[in-house]
C-alpha positions in Angstrom: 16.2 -57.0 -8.4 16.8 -53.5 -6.5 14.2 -51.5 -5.9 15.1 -48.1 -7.3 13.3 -44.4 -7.0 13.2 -41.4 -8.7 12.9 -38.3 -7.0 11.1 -35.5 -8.6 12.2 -31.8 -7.6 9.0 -30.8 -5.3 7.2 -27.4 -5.1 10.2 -25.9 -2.5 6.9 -24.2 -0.9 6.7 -20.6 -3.2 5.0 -21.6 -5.9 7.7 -21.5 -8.7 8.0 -23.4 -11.7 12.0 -24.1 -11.1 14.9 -23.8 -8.7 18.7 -23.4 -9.3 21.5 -26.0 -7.9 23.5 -24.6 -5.6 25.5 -27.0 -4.5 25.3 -31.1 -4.2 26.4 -32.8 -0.8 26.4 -35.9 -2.5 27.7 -37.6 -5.7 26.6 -40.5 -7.7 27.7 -43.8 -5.6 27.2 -42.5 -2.8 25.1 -44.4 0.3 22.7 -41.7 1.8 20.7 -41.9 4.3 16.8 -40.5 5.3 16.9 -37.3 5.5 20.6 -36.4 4.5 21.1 -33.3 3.0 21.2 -34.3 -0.7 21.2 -30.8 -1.8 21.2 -26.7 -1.8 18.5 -24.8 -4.3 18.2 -21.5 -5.1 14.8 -20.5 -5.5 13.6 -16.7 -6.1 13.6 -16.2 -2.5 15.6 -18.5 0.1 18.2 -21.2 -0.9 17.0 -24.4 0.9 17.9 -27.7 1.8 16.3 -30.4 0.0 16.6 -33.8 2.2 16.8 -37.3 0.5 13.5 -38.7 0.8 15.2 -42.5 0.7 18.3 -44.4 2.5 20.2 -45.9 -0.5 23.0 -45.6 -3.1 22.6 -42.8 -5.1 22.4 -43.6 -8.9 21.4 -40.8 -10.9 21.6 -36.3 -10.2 20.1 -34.0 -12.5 22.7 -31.5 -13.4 25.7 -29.3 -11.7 26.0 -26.6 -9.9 24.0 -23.7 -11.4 21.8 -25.6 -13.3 18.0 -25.5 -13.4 16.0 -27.8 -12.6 11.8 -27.8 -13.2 9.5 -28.6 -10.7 8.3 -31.9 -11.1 11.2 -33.0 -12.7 13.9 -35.7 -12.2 16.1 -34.2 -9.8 18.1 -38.0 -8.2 17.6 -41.3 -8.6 18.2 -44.2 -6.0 18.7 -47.5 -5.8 17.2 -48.4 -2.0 19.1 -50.1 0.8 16.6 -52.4 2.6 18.6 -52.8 5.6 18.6 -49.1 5.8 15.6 -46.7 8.0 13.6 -45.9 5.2 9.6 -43.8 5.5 7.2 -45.6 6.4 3.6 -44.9 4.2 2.2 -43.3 7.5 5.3 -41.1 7.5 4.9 -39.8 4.3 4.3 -35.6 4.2 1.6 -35.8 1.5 3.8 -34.3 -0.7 4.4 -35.5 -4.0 8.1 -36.8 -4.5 7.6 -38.8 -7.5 8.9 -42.2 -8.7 8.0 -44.8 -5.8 9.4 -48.1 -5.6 9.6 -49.5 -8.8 8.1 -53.1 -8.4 5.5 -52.2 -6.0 2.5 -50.0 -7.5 0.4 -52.2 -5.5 1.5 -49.8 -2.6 -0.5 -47.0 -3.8 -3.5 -47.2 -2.7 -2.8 -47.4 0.9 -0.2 -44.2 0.8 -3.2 -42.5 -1.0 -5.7 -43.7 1.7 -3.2 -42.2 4.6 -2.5 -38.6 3.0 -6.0 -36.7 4.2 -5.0 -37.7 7.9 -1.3 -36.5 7.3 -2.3 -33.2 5.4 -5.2 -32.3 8.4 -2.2 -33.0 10.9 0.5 -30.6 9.7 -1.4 -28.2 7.5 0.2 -25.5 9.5 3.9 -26.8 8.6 4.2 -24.6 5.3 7.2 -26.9 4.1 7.0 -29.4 1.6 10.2 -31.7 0.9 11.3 -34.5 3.3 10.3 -35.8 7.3 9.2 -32.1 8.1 7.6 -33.1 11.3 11.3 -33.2 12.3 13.0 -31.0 10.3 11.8 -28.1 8.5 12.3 -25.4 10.7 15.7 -25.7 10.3 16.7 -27.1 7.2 17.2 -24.0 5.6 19.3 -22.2 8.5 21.6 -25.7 9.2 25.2 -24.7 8.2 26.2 -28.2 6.8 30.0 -29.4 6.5 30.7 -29.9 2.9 34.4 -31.3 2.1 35.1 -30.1 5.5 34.0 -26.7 5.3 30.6 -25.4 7.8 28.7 -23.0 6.2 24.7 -22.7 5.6 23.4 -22.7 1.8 23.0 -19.3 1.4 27.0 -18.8 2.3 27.6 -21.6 -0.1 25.9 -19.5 -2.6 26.9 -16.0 -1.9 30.5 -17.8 -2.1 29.9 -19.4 -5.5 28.6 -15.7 -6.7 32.0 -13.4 -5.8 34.3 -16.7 -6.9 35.5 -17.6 -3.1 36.9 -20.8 -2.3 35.0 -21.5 1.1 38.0 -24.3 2.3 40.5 -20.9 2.0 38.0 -19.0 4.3 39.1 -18.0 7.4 35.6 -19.0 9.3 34.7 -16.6 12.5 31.5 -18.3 13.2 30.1 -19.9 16.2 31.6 -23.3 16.1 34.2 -22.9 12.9 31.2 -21.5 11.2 31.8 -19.4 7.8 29.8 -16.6 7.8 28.4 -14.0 5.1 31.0 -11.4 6.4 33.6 -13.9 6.1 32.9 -14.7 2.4 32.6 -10.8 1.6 35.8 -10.5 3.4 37.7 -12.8 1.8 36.5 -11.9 -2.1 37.2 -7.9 -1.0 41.0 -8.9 -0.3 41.2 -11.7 -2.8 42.8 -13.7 -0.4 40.3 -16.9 -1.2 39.6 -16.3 -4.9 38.9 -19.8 -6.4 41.4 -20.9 -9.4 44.1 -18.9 -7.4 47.3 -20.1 -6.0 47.5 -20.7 -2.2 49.1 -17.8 0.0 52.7 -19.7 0.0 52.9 -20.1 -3.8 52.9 -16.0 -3.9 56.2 -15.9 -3.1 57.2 -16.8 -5.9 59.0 -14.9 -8.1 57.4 -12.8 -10.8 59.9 -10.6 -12.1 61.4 -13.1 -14.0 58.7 -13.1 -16.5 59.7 -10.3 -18.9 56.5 -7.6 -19.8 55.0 -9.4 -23.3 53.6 -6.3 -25.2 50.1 -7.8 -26.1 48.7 -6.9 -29.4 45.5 -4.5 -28.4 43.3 -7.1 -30.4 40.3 -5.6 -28.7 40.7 -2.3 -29.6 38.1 -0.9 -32.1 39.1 1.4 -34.6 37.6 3.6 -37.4 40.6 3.3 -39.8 42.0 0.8 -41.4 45.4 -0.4 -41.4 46.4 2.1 -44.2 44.8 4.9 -41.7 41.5 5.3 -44.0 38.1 5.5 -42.8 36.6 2.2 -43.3 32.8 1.4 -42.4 32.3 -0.2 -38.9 30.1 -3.1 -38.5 26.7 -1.9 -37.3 25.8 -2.8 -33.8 23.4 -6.0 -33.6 25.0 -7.8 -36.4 27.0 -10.8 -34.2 26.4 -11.3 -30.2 29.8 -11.3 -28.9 29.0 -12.0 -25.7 27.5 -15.2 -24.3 23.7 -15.6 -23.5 23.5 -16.0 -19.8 20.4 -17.9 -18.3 18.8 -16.1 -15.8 18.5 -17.6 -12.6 16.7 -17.1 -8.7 15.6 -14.1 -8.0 16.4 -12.3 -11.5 14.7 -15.2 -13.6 11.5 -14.5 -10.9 11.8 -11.1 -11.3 11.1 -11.2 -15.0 8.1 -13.8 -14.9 6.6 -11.1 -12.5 7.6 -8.2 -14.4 6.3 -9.9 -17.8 2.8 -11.0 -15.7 2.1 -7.5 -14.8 2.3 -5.6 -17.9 -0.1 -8.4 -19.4 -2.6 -7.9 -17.1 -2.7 -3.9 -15.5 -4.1 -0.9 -17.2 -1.0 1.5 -16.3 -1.5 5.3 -15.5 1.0 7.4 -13.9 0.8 10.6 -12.4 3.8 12.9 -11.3 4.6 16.1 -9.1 6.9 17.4 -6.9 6.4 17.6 -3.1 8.3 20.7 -1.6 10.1 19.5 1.3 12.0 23.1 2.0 10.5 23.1 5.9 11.6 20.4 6.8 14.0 20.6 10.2 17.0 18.7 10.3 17.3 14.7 11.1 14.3 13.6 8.9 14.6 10.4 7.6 13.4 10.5 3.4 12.2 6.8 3.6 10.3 6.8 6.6 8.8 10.6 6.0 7.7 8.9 2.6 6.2 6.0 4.3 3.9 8.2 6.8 3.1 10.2 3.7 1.5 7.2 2.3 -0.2 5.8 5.2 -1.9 9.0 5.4 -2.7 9.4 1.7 -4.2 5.2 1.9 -6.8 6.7 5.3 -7.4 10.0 2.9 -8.1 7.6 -0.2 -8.5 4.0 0.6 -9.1 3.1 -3.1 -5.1 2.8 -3.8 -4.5 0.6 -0.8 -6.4 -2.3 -1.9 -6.0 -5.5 -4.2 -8.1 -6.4 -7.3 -9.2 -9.5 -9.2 -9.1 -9.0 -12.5 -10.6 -12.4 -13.2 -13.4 -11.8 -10.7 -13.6 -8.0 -11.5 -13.3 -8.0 -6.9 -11.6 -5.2 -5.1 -10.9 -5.9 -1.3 -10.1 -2.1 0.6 -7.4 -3.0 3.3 -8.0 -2.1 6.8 -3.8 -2.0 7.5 -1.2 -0.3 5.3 1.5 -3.0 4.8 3.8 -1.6 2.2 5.9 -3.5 -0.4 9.9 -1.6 0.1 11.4 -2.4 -3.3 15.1 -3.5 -2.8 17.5 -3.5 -5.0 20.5 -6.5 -5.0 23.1 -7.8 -7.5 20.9 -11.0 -7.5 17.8 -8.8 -8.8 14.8 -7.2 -6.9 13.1 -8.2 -3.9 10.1 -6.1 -2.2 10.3 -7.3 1.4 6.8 -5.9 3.2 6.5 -3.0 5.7 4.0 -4.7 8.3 1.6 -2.5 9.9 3.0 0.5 8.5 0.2 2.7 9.8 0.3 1.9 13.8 4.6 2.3 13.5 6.3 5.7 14.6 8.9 6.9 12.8 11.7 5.0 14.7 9.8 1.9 14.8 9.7 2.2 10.4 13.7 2.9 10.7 14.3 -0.6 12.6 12.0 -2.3 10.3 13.4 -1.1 6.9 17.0 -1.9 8.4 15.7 -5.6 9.4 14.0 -6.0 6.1 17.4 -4.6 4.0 19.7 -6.8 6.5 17.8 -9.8 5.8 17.3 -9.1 2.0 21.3 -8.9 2.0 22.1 -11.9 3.9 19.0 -14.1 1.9 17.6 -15.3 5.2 14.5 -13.5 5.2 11.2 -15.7 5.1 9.2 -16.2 2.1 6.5 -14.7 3.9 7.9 -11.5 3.9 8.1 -11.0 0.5 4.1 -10.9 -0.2 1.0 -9.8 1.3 2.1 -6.4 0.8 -1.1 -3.6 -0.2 1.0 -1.2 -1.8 4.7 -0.1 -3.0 7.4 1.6 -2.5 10.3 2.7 -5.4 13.2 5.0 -3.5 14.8 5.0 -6.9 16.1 8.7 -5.8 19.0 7.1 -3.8 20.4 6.6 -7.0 19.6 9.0 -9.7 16.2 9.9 -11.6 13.7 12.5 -11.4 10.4 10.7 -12.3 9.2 6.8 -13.3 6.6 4.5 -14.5 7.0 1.9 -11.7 5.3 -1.5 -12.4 2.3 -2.4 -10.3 2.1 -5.9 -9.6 -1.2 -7.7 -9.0 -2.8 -7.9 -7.0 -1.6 -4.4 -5.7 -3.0 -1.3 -7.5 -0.5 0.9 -6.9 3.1 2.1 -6.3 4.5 5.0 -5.5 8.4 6.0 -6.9 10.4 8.9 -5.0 13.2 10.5 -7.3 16.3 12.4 -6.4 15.8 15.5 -4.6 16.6 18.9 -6.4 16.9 22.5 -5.3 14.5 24.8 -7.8 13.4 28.2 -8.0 9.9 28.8 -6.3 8.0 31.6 -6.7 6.6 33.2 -3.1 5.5 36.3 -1.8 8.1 39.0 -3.2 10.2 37.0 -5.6 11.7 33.7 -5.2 13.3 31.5 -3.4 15.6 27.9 -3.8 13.3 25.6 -2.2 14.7 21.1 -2.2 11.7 18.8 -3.8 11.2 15.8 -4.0 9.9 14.0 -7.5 7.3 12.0 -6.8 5.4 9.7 -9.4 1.9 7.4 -8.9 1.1 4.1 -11.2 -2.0 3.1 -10.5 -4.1 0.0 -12.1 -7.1 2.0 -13.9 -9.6 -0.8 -13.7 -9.7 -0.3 -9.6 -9.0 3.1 -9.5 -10.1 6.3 -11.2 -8.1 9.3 -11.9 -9.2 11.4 -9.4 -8.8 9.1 -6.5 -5.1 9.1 -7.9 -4.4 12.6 -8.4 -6.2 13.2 -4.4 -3.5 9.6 -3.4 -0.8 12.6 -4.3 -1.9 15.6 -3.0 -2.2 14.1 0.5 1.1 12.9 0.0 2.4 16.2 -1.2 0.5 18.0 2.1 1.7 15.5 4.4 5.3 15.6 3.2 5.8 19.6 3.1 4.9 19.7 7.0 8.0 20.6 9.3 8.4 17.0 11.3 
C-alpha cells in the first residue's frame, strides 16, 4: 500500500488563524516534486508561496481560488513517490506540517528527538513552510510560470482582483516578466479583461444587432402602475445583494478592529492647530510627524505600550510611528522607523517607500508592527475631526482632518487664518487626561511655527 500525507496549512509566519487561495500551480493528479510551488496564499500582509513539503502524486486540494483555508487545516493530500527526493527527518524545519506517513508512526519519535537541534540552528530564519534553509528568502518574490505566464503571487493576485487575464498581458518585465504596472495597465484599457473576446474577435460586426429597449426592471418607483402612491418596502426587509466573505487584509482588519474596542478605555481629545505662518513648500505629513516626535520627548507617556493583562507600561526611547494607509484591499499601518533622528526629507523618502510597497504588497511583515504610536491623515480625503481606534499595545493615535480657512480673532479685528483639525485617542488606563491634553498642545506649538 502507498504511503500517503496530509498536509496541514502551517502558521505562514504572522500569526493568523487563516489565509486566502490565491492561486494553485498544481491540480489533483499531478506528480510534484520537494519543494515545488504547490501554491499562492493571501495572508493579511504578503501573498506567499507555500512549497510541497513531499515528492508525489497529488491526491486531494482544499478548495479554489479565493477560498479560505484555517491554519491547521487540510490544505493537500499526497500519495508519496519513493523513487522520488523526498525530506529526510534531519531535514525537517521543526514546523508542524501535519499528517506524516500513514503506516509509519513509529517514525515519530526520532523526528521529535531531532527538532531542538533544528529549531537552535535556524531560529533566526523567521519562515515556517517547506526546506527554508534553501529557500525562504525568496519564495515569496519568485515570479513562477503558471500556464506559461511569469509573474510573482502578488501580480497573480492583483490580476485576479481588477478581472485581468495575465496570458493576454503584454509582460515588460526583466526576463518576460509581468509586472504590477502591466496588470494596472492592461485592466485601465480593458485590453486583458478576463471572460472577454480576444483583440481579433472585435472586429466583428456589432451594428447588426438592433438596440433591444430593456424594460428598466430596476427602477424603483413610488407609484404604482395606475400612477398612485403605493407604500415602499422599508429598507432591511430582504438583502438583495450577496454576502461577501471578507478576505486578507480586510478580514484582519476587522479581527483587529473588533480586539481593540474589547479591550481600550477610549478618550478623545480635539483642537485645531493654526498653521497660517507657515512658508511655502511644507510638507502636511511630515510637519505632522515632527509635531509628534516632539510632543512624545514633551510627554513620553503617549509613546509607550501597555499590558492590560499585566497592568505593564514600557516608555519607548525611539518614536516609530504607525502611518495608516488606506487600499482597496483594506488598511495597513506600515511603521515610520526612527522617526525622531529623520529630517524632514529623510520622513518624505520613507512615507513614499512605505506607500510604494503597501501598493505593490511587497512590504515585509515586519513593517507592519512594532510601531509606538499612530498616524490617521484622514484630511486627504474629507473630515474635520475623529475617534481613531488605538490598537494594543499602542496607547495612542493621532488623526489630522482637512484643513479650513476660519475667522481668527487678533489684535484689531480678524483675520482668515488655514487650521488644521486635529483629534487624540488615547487608552485611559496608561494615560491620564492631562498628559493627553499637554500630547496636543505641543503638537499645536510645534505645528504653528514658520518651518
Amino acid at each position: 500500500m502507498s504511503d500517503t500525507k496530509t498536509f496541514l496549512l502551517p502558521d505562514l509566519g504572522e500569526g493568523l488563524p487563516d489565509a486566502t487561495i490565491v492561486e494553485w500551480s498544481v491540480k489533483v493528479g499531478d506528480t510534484v516534486r520537494l519543494d515545488d510551488t504547490l501554491v499562492s496564499m493571501e495572508t493579511a500582509k504578503a501573498v506567499v508561496e507555500v512549497p510541497s513539503p513531499v515528492s508525489g502524486k497529488v491526491l486531494k486540494l482544499a478548495g479554489g481560488a479565493g477560498d479560505v483555508i484555517v491554519t491547521g487545516t487540510m490544505l493537500a493530500e499526497f500519495e508519496i513517490d519513493p523513487n522520488l527526493p523526498q525530506r529526510a527527518d534531519g531535514q525537517d524545519t521543526g514546523h508542524h506540517h501535519g499528517g506524516g506517513h500513514a503506516p509509519a508512526p513509529q517514525a515519530e519519535p526520532a523526528a521529535a528527538a531531532a527538532k531542538p537541534a533544528e529549531a537552535a540552528e535556524r531560529a533566526d530564519s523567521g519562515t515556517v513552510v517547506g526546506a527554508m534553509q534553501s529557500s525562504d528568502a525568496v519564495r515569496s518574490e519568485q515570479a513562477v510560470a503558471v500556464g506559461g505566464v511569469k509573474a510573482m503571487p502578488a501580480v497573480r493576485a492583483l490580476a485576479r482582483k481588477l478581472g485581468v487575464d495575465l496570458s493576454r498581458v503584454r509582460a515588460t518585465g526583466n526576463d518576460g516578466v509581468v509586472t504590477n504596472d502591466d496588470v494596472k495597465r492592461a485592466a485601465a484599457d480593458g485590453s486583458a479583461k478576463v471572460g472577454s473576446a480576444p483583440p481579433a474577435a472585435v472586429a466583428a460586426p456589432v451594428v447588426a444587432r438592433a438596440p433591444v429597449a430593456e424594460a428598466p426592471a430596476a427602477s424603483r418607483s413610488t407609484l404604482s402602475q395606475a400612477g398612485r402612491p403605493m407604500r415602499t418596502q422599508p429598507p432591511g426587509v430582504a438583502v438583495t445583494g450577496q454576502p461577501e466573505q471578507l478576505k486578507g487584509v480586510r478580514r484582519n482588519m476587522a479581527r483587529v478592529m473588533a480586539d481593540a474596542h474589547s479591550k481600550v478605555v477610549p478618550t478623545t481629545l480635539a483642537d485645531d492647530a493654526d498653521i497660517n505662518a507657515w512658508q511655502p513648500g511644507n510638507d502636511i505629513t511630515g510637519r505632522l510627524v515632527r509635531a509628534i516626535v516632539v510632543a512624545c520627548k514633551t510627554v513620553p507617556a503617549l509613546n509607550a505600550w501597555f499590558d492590560g493583562d499585566k497592568l505593564t507600561r514600557t516608555l519607548h526611547p525611539q518614536v516609530d510611528i504607525g502611518i495608516a494607509v488606506d487600499t482597496d484591499d483594506g488598511l495597513f499601518v506600515p511603521a515610520l522607523r526612527n522617526a525622531d533622528v529623520l529630517d524632514s526629507r529623510g520622513v518624505r523618502e520613507a512615507i513614499n517607500r512605505l506607500r510604494a510597497q503597501v501598493e505593490d504588497r511587497s512590504i515585509p511583515a515586519s513593517e507592519l508592527s512594532g510601531y509606538t504610536i499612530s498616524l490617521s491623515n484622514f484630511g486627504m480625503f474629507a473630515g474635520r475631526y475623529a475617534t481613531p481606534v488605538v490598537v494594543p499595545p499602542t496607547v495612542a493615535i493621532v488623526a489630522a482632518g482637512k484643513g479650513r480657512h476660519q475667522m481668527t480673532p487678533v489684535m484689531g479685528g480678524f483675520e482668515s487664518h488655514k487650521v488644521i483639525p486635529l483629534s487624540l485617542t488615547f487608552d485611559h488606563r496608561a494615560c491620564t487626561g492631562g498628559e493627553a491634553a499637554r500630547f496636543l498642545k505641543a503638537m499645536i506649538d510645534d505645528l504653528a511655527r514658520p518651518n
